[in-house]
N, C-alpha and C positions, 0 to 999 in steps of 0.2 A: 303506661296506657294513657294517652289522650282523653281529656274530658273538656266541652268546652261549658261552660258555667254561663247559662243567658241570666240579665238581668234589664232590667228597664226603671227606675222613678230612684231618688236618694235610699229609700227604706232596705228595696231589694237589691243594691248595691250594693251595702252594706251588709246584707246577708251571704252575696256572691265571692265579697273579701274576707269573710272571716272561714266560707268553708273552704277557698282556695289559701288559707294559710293551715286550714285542720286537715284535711284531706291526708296532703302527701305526709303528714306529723303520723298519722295513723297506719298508712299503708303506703309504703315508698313507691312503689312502682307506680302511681298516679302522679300523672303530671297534668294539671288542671290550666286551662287557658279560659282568661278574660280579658274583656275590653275596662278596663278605668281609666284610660288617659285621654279619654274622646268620649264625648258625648254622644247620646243616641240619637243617630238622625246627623251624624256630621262623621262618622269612621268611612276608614278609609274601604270600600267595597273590596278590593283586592285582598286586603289582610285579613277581612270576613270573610272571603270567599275561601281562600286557605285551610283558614280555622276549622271551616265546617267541613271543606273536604277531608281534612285530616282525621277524622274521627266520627267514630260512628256512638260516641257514648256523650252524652249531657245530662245535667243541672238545670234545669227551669225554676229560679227562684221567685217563688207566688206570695204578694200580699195583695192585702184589702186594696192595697191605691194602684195594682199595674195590671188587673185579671184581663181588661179589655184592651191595655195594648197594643196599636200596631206590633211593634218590636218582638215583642214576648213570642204570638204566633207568627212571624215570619220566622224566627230562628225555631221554634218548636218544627214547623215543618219541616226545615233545611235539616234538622238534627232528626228525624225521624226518615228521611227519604229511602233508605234500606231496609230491606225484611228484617235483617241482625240487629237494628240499632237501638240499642237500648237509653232509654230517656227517661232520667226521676224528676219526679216535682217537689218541691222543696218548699213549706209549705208555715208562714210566718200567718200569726193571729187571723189564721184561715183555717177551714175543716173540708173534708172531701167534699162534701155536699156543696159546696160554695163552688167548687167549679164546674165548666160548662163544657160541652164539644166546642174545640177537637181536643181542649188541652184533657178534660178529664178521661180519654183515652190513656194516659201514662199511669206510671205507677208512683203515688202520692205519698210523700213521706209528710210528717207532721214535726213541727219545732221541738220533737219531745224524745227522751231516749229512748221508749223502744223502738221505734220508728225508724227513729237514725241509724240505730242496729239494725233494722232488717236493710235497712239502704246498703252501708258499711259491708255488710257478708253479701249484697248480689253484687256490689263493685267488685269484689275479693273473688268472687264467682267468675266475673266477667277477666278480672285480669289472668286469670289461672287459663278461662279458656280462647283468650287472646296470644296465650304463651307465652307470659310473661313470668315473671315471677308472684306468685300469690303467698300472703303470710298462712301458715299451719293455724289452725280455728282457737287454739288453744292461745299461740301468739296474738291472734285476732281481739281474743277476746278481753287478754290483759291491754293490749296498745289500746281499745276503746273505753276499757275502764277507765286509765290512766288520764288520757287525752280530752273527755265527752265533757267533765267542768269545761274544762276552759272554753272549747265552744258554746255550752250553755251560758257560760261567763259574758261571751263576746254578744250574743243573739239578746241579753236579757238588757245589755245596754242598749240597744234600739230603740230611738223615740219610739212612742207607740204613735197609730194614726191619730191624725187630728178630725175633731169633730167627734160627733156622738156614735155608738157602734151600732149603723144598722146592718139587720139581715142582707145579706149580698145575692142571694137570689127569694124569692115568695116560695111561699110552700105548693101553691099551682103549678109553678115552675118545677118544681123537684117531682112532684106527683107525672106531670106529664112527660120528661126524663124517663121516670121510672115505664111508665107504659110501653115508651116507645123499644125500651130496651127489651122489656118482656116479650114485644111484640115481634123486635129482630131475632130471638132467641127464639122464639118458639119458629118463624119462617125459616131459619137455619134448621132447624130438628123437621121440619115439613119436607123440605129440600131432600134432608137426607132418606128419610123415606120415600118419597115421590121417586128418586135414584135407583132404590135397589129394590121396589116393587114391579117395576115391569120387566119383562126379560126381554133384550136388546135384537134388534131385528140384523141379518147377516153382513148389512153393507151400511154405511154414511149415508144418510139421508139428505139434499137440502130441502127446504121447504120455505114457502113465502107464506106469513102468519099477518093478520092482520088482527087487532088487539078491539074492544071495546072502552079501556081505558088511557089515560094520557102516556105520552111517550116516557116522561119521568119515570113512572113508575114500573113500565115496561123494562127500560134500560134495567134498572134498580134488581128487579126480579132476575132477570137473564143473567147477570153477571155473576149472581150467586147460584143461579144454575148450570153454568159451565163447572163455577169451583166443585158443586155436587156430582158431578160428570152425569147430569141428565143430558144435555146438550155440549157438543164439542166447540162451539161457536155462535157466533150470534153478530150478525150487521146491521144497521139501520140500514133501510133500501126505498125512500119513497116512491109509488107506482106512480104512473102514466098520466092516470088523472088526477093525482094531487094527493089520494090519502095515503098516511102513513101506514106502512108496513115494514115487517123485520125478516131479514134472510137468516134462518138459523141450520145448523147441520146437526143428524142426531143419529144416532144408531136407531133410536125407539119409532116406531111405526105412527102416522099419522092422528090414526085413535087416541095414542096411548100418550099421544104429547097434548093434545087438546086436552086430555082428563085431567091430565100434568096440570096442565098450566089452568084451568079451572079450578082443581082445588089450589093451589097457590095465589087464586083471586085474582086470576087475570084471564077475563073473560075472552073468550075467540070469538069474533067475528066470520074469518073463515081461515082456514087454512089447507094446503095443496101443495106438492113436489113444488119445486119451480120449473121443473121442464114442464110440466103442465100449463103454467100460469105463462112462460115465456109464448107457448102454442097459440094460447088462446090470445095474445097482442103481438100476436105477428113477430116476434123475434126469437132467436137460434136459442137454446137452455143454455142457461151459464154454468161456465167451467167448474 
């Protein structure tokens, strides 16, 4: 199984080379690919381009000196571009809380053994259900007994950062993280209510909505409304005279979509079929 190992600054290179010499020691069927012969910012595009095709599993190796990066989130993204791709962060005189969107979307392993154990058994996970060959847990667990000094070994010789340790992000920072996540989790649970409360009208609906709040947030809402199956689609469409409005298609009745999108905090201005709205400015209703 393909893993491509990202690193960026001396610290987490050093971290990239010692799991790409422990990895396949632990579990053969991992064949780990990095860059250490070219500097970041001078590889050769082609043989990155490759790398990341080839594989849908990475390594994002995180300290104190590379969190903001160009590099780091370019390859995070390229390593994440499939539904299936699974992507660990790897995680040097750093804690979860230290990172930020998009990288703190992945799953965050810490420089410490139980950590690395649970990384170790979802790699084992992944190669089993890539079809490869996976070690028996039992196997698993003697090869990472055996094997986890010597990477502890390799990781403890790491110069540490230089300079004094400050905090990497303010605690206003992580408080307001936390809301926003609470705030997405709970619009997800709204959504799905909103979905299976009204019962669905016989045919596809479209209709032209016009919003009272900005189109960002519009977009933002919609999009998590089709995954809900309140709406089967949704287009930006600006009208005639300039203000923005959205073509959306729904099974649910007129009513029943403005209450929708009310409670979800997104106030309507008006909304109306679009063959209606095409009538009243003179053009044929759209297909």
């Amino acid at each position: 199984m393909k893993v491509f190992v990202s690193w960026s600054g001396d610290r987490s290179r050093a971290v990239a080379e010692a799991l790409v010499q422990w990895l396949p020691r632990v579990i053969n069927a991992i064949d780990p690919w990095i860059s250490t012969e070219m500097e970041k910012g001078t590889r050769s595009a082609s043989e990155m381009a490759n790398a990341l095709e080839a594989t849908r599993f990475g390594i994002i190796c995180l300290t104190r000196d590379n969190l903001s990066e160009p590099w780091v989130h370019f390859e995070a993204g390229a390593l994440s571009k499939t539904r299936d791709a699974r992507v660990w962060t790897f995680l040097l005189d750093i804690t979860y809380t230290d990172i930020q969107a998009p990288l703190s979307q992945f799953q965050h392993t810490q420089a410490v053994r139980d950590d690395a154990r649970k990384m170790i058994t979802a790699m084992n996970t992944a190669v089993r259900e890539s079809g490869e060959r996976a070690l028996d847990d039992r196997i698993l667990d003697e090869q990472f007994s055996d094997l986890w000094p010597k990477l502890e070994a390799a990781l403890a010789a790491i110069p540490k950062a230089k300079g004094a340790k400050q905090p990497v992000r303010s605690d206003r920072e992580l408080l307001e993280e936390i809301v926003e996540l609470v705030r997405q989790a709970q619009r997800g649970t709204e959504l799905q209510q909103v979905a299976t409360l009204f019962r669905p009208v016989r045919r596809m609906v479209p209709y032209y909505v016009r919003f009272d709040v900005p189109r960002e947030k519009v977009e933002s809402v919609l999009s998590e409304a089709v995954k809900h199956g309140l709406l089967a689609s949704y287009q930006f469409s600006p009208a005639t005279d300039g203000e923005e409005r959205f073509r959306v298609r729904s099974f649910r009745s007129a009513s029943e979509l403005e209450e929708a999108f009310v409670s979800l905090e997104l106030p309507v201005k008006r909304i109306a079929k679009a063959a209606t709205i095409s009538q009243l400015i003179g053009k044929p209703p759209p297909t």
